[in-house]
Z-matrix of the N, CA and C atoms (Angstrom, degrees):
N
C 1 1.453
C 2 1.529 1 110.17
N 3 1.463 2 110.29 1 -52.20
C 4 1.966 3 116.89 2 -178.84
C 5 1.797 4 97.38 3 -39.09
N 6 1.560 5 94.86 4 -59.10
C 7 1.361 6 115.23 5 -172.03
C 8 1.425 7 116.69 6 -23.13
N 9 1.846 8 98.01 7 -82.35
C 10 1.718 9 104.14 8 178.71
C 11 1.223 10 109.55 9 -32.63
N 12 1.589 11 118.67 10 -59.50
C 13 1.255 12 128.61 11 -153.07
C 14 1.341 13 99.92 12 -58.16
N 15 1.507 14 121.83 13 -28.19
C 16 1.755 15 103.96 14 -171.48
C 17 1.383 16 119.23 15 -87.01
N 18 1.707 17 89.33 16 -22.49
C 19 1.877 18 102.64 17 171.66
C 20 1.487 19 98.25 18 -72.68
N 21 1.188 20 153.23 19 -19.43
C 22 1.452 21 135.52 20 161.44
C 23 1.540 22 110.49 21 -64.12
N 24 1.352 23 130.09 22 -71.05
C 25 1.595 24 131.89 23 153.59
C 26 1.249 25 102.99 24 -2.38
N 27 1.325 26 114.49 25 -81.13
C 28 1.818 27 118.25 26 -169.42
C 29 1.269 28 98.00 27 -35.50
N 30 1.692 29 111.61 28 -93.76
C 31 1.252 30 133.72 29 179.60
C 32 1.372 31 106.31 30 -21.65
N 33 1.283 32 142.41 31 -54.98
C 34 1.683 33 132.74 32 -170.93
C 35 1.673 34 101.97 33 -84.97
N 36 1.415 35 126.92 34 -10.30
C 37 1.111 36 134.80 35 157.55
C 38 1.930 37 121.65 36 -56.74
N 39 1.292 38 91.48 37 -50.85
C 40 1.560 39 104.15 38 177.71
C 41 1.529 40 96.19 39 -55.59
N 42 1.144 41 111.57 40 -60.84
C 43 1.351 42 114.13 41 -153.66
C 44 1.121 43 111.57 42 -59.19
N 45 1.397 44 126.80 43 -48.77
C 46 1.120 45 136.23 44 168.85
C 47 2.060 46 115.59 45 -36.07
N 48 1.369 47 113.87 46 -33.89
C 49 0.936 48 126.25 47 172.42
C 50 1.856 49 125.92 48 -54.85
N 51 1.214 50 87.76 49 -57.94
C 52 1.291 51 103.47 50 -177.94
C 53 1.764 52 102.24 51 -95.00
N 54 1.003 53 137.61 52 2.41
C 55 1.037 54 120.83 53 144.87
C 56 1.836 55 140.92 54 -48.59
N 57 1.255 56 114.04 55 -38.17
C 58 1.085 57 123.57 56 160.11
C 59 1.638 58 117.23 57 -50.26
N 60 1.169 59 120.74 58 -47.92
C 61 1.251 60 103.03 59 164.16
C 62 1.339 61 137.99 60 -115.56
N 63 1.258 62 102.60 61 36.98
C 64 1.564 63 127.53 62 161.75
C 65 1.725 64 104.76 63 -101.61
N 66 1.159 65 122.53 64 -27.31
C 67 1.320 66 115.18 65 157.53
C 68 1.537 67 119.24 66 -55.21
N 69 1.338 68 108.38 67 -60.70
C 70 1.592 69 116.86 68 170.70
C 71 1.289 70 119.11 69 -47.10
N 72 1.346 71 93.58 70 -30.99
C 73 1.687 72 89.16 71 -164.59
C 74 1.972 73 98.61 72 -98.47
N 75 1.090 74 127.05 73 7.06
C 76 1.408 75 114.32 74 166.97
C 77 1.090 76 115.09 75 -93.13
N 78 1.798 77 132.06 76 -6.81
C 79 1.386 78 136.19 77 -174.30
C 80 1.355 79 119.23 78 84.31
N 81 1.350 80 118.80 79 -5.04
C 82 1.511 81 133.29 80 151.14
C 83 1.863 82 90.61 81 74.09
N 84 1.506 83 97.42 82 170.13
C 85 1.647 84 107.13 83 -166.53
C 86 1.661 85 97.06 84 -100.83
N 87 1.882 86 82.95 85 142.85
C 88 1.451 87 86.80 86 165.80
C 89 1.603 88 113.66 87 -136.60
N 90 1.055 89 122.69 88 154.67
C 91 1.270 90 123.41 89 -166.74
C 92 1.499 91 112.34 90 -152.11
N 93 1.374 92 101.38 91 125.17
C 94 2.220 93 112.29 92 -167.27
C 95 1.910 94 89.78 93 -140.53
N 96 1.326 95 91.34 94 161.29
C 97 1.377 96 117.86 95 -179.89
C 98 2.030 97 100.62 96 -106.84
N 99 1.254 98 96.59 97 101.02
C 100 1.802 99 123.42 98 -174.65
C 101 2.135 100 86.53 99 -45.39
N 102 1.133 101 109.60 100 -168.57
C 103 1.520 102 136.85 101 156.32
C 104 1.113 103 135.61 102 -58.24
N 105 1.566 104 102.72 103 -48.67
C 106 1.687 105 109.80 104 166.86
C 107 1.200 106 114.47 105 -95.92
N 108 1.273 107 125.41 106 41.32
C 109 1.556 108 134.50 107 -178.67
C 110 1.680 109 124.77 108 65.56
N 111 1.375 110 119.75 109 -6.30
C 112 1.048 111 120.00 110 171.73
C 113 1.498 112 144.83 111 -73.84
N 114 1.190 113 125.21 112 115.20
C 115 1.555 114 104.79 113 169.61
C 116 0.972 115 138.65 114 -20.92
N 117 1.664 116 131.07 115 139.15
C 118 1.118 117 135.63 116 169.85
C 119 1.784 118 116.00 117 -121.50
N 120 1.038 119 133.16 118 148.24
C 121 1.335 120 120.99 119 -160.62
C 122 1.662 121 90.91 120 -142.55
N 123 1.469 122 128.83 121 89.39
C 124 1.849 123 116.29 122 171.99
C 125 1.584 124 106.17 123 -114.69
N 126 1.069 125 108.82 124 -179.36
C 127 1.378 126 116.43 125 153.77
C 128 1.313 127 119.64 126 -99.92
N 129 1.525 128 127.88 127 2.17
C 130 1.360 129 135.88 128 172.95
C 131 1.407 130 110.20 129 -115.90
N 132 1.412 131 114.62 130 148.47
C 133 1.626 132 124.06 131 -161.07
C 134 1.938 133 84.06 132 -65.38
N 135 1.647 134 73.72 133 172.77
C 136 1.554 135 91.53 134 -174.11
C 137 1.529 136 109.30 135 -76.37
N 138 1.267 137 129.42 136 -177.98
C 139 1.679 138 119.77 137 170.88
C 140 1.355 139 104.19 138 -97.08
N 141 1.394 140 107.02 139 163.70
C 142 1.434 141 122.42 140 -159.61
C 143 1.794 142 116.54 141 -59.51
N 144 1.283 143 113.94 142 -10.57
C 145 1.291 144 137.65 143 -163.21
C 146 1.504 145 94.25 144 -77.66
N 147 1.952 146 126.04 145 -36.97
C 148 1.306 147 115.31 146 -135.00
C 149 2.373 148 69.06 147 -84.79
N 150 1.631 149 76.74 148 151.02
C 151 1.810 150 77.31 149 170.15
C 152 1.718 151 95.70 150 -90.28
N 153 1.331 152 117.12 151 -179.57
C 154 1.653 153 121.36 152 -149.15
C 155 1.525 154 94.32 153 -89.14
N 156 1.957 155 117.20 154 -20.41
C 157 1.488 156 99.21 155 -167.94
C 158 1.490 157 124.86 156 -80.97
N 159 1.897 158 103.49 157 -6.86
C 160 1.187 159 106.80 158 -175.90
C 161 1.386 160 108.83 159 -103.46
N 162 1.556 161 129.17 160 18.99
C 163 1.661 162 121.97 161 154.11
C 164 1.271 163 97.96 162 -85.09
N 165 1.731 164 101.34 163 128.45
C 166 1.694 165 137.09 164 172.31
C 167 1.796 166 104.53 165 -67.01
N 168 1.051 167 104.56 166 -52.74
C 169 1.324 168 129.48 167 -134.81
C 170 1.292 169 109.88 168 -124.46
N 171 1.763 170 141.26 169 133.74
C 172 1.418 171 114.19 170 154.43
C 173 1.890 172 92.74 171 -147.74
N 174 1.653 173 110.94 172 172.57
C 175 1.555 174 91.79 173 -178.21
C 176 1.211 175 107.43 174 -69.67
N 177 1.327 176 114.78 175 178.42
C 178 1.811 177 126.90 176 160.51
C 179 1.399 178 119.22 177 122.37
N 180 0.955 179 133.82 178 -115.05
C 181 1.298 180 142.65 179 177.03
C 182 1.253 181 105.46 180 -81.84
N 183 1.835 182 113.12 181 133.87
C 184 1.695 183 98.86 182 164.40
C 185 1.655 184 104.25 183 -81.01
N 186 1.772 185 91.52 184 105.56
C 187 1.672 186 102.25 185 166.01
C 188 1.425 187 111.34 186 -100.42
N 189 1.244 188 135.20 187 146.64
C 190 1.434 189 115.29 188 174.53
C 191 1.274 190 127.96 189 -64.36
N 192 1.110 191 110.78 190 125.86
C 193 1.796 192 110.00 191 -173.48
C 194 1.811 193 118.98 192 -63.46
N 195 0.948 194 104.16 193 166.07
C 196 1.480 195 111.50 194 -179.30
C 197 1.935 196 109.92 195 -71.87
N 198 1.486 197 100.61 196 136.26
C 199 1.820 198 96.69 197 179.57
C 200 1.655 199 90.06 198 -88.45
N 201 1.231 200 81.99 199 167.48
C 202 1.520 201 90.81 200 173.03
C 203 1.440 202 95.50 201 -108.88
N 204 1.583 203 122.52 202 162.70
C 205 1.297 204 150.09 203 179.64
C 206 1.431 205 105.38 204 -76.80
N 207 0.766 206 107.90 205 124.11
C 208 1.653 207 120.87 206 175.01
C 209 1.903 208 108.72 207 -83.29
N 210 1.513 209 122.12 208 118.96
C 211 1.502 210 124.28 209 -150.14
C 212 2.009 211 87.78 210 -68.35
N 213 1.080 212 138.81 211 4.97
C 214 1.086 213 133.80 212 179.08
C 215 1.807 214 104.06 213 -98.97
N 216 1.232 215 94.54 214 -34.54
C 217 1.819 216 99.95 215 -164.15
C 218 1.820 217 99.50 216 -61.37
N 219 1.487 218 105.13 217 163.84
C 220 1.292 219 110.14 218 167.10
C 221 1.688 220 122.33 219 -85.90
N 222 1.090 221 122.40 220 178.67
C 223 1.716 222 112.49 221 -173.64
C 224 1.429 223 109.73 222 -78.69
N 225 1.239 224 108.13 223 149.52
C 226 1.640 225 105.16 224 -167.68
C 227 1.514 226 123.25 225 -58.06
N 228 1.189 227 116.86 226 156.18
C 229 1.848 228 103.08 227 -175.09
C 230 1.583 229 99.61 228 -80.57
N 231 1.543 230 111.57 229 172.51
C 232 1.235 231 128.03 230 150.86
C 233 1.392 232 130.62 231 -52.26
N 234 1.703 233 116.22 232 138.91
C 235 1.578 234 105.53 233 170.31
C 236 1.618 235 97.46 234 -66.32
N 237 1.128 236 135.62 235 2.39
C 238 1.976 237 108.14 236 166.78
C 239 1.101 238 76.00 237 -96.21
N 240 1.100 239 160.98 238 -43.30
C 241 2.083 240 115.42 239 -147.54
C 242 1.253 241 104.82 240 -85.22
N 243 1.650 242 117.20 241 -8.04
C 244 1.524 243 109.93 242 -141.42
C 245 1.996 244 69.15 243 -95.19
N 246 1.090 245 130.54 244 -55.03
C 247 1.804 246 150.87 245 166.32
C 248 1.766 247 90.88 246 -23.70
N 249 1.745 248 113.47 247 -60.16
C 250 1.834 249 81.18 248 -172.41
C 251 1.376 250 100.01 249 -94.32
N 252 1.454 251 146.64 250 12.51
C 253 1.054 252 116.71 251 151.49
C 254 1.461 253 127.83 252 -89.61
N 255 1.243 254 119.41 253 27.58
C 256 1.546 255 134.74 254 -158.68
C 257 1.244 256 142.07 255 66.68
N 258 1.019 257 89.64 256 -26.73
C 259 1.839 258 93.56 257 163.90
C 260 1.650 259 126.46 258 -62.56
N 261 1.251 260 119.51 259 85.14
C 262 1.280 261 142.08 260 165.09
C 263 1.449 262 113.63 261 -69.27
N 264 1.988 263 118.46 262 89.65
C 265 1.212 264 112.84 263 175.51
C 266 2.040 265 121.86 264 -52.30
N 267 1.404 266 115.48 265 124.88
C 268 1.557 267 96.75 266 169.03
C 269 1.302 268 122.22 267 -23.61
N 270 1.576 269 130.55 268 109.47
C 271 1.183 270 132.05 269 166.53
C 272 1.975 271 102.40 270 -50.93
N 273 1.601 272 102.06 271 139.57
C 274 1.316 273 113.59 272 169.94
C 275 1.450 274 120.40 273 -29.72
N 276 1.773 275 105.87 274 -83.35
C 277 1.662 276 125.31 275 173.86
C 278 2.238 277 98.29 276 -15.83
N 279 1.341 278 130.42 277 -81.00
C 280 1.049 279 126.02 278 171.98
C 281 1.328 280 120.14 279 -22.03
N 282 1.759 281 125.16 280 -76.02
C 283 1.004 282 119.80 281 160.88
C 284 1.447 283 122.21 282 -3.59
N 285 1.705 284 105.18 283 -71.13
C 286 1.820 285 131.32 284 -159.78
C 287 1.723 286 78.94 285 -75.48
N 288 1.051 287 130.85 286 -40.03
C 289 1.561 288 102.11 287 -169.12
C 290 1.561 289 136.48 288 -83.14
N 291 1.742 290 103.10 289 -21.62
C 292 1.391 291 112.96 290 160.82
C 293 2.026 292 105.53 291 -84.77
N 294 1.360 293 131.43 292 9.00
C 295 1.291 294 98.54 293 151.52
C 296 1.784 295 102.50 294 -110.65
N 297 1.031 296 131.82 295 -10.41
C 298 1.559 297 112.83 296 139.85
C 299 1.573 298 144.76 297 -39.32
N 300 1.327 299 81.62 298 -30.66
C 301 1.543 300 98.39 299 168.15
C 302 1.772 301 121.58 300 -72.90
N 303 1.218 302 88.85 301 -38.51
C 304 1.390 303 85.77 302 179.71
C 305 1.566 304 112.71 303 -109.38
N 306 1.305 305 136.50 304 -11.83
C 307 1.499 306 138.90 305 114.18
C 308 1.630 307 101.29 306 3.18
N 309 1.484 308 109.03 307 -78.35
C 310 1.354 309 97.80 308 -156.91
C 311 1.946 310 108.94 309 -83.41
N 312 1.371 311 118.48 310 -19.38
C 313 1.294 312 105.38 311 160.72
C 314 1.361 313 121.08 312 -66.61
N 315 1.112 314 115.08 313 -6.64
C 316 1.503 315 93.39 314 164.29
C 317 1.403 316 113.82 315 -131.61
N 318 1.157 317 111.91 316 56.90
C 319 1.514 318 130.47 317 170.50
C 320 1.770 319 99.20 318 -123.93
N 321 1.352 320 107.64 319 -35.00
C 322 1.561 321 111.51 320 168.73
C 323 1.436 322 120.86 321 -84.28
N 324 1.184 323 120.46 322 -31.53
C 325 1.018 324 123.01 323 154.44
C 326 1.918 325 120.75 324 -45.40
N 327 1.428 326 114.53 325 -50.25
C 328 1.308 327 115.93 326 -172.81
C 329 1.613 328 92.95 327 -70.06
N 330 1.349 329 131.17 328 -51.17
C 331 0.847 330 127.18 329 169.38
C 332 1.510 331 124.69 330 2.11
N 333 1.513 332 92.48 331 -75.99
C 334 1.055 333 123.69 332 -157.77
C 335 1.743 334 120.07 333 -67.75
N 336 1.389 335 91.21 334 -20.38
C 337 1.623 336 115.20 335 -151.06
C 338 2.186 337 79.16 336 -101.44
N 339 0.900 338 104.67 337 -51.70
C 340 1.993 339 112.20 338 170.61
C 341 1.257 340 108.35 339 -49.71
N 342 1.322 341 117.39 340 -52.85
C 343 1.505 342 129.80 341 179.67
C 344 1.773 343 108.50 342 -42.79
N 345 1.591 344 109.84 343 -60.67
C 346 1.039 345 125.48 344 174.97
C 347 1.507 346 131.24 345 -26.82
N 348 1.346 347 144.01 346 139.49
C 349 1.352 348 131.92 347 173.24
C 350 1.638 349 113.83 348 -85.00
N 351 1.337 350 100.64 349 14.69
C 352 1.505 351 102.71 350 166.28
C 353 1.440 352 117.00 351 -59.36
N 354 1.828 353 102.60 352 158.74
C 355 1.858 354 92.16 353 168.93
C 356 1.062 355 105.64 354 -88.68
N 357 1.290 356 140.70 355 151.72
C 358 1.365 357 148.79 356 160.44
C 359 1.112 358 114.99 357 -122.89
N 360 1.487 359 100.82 358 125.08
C 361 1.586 360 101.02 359 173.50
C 362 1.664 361 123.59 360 -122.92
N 363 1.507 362 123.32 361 165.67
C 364 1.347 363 117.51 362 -168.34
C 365 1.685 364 106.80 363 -133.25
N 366 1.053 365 111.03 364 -170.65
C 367 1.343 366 108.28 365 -162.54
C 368 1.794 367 106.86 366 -124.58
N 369 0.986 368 99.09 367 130.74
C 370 1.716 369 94.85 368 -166.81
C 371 2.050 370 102.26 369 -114.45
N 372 1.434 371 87.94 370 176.72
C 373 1.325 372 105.58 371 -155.62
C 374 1.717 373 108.41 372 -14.18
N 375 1.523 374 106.22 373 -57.38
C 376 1.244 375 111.12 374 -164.53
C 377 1.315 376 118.03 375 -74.95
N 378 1.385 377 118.58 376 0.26
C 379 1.617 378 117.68 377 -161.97
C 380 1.119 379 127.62 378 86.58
N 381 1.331 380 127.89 379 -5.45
C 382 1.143 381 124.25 380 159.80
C 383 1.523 382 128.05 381 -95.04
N 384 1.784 383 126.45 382 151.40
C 385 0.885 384 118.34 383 -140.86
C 386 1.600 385 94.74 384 -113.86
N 387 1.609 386 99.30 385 142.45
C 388 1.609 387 108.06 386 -175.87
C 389 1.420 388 118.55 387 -131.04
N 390 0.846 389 155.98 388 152.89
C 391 1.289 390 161.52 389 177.75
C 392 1.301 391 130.08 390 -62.09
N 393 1.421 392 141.83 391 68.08
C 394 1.230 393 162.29 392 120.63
C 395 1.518 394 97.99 393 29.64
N 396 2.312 395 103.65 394 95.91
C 397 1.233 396 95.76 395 -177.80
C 398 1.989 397 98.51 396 -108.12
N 399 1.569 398 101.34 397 -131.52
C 400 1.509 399 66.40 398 -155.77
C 401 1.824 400 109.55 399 -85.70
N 402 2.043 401 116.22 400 -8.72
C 403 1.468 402 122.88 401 174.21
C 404 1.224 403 85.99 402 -34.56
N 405 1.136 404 123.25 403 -67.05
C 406 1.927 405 134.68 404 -130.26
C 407 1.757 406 97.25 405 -83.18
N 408 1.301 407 103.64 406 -14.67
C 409 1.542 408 97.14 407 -175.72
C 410 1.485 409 123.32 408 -92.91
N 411 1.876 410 100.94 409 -21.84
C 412 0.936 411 115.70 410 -173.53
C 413 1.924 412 103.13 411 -94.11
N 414 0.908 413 122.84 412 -15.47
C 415 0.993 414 119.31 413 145.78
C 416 1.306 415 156.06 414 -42.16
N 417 1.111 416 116.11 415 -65.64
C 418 1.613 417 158.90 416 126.99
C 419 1.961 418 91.65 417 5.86
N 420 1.784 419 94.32 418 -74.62
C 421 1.476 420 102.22 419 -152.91
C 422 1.365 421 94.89 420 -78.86
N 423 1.423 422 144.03 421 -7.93
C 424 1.524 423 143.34 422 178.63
C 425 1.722 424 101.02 423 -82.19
N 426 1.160 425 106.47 424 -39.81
C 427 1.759 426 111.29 425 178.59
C 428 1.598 427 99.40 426 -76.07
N 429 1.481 428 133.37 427 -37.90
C 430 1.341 429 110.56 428 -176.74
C 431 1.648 430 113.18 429 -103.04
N 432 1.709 431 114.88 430 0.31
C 433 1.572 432 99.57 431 138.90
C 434 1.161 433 127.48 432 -71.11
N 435 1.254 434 119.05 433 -22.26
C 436 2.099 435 109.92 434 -175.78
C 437 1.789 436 80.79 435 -73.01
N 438 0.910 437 115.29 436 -40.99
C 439 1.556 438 104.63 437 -168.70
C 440 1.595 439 120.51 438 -34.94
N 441 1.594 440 82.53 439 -49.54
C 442 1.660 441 97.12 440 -172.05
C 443 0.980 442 109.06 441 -74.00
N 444 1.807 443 128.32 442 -57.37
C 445 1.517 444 122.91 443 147.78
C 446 1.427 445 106.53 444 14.25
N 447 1.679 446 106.93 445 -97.29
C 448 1.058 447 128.56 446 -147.71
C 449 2.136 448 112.40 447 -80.17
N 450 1.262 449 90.34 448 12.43
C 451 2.022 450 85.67 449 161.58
C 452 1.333 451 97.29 450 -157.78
N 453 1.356 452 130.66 451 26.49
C 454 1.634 453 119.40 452 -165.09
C 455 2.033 454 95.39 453 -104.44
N 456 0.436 455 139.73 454 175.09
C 457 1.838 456 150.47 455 166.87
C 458 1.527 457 83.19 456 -99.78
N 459 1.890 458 101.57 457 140.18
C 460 1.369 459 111.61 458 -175.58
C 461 1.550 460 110.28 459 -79.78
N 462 1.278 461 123.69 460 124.02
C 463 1.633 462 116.21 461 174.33
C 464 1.507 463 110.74 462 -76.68
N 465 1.611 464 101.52 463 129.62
C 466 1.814 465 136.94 464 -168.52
C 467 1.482 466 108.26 465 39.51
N 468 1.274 467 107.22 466 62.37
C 469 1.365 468 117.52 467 167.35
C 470 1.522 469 119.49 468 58.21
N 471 1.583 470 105.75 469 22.84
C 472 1.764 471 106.41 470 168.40
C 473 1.546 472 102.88 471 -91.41
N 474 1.378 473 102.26 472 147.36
C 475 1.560 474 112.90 473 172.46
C 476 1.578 475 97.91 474 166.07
């Protein structure tokens, strides 16, 4: 029973791996409001026609997308009026730093899961899944240290 359960771990471990660039590699979702007001839902950018306020949606980061203006509403305020009436939009840098944050938990996490004497296995060219010996393992954990490297806060001031 421990067993299965850790071969699921592994297995949703792998996946987790190659997810990152199976995201990239599907062209990520995009989503704009057409002419006659309707949604559009592709995996290819919109055409050059859509103006920029009516894309919902684009791949990458979940950033919040742009609202659209309602033809009754007035034109949007300024970041100063919106600043003296208090509303301080989240500065970007924040944004970029809570998905660094979690960038690097799960770069330690894979870590961790490589570290392990579990089997792990991955999925090769064709889609089928094979067993991750140690080339493929040692690999793996060199791509998810630059990982960590690259979103972790340096421990006692090395970097």
């Amino acid at each position: 029973m421990l067993r299965r359960q850790a071969g699921w771990l592994v297995l949703g471990s792998c996946c987790w791996l190659g997810a990152g660039s199976l995201a990239q590699a599907d062209g990520g979702r995009w989503q704009w409001q057409d002419s006659q007001g309707h949604q559009v839902f592709s995996d290819l950018p919109p055409p050059a026609s859509v103006p920029e306020q009516r894309i919902l949606q684009r791949p990458g980061p979940d950033l919040p997308a742009p609202s659209l203006p309602s033809p009754s509403s007035s034109p949007p305020a300024s970041a100063d009026s919106d600043q003296r009436r208090g509303k301080v939009p989240e500065p970007l840098y924040q944004r970029n730093a809570a998905a660094l944050r979690e960038n690097c938990r799960r770069a330690r996490a894979t870590l961790a899961t490589l570290a392990s004497s579990l089997r792990l296995y991955s999925l090769n060219d064709k889609g089928e899944q094979v067993l991750m010996d140690d080339a493929m393992r040692a690999q793996e954990t060199l791509r998810a240290q630059q990982a960590e490297r690259d979103n972790c806060e340096p421990k006692d001031g090395a970097r």
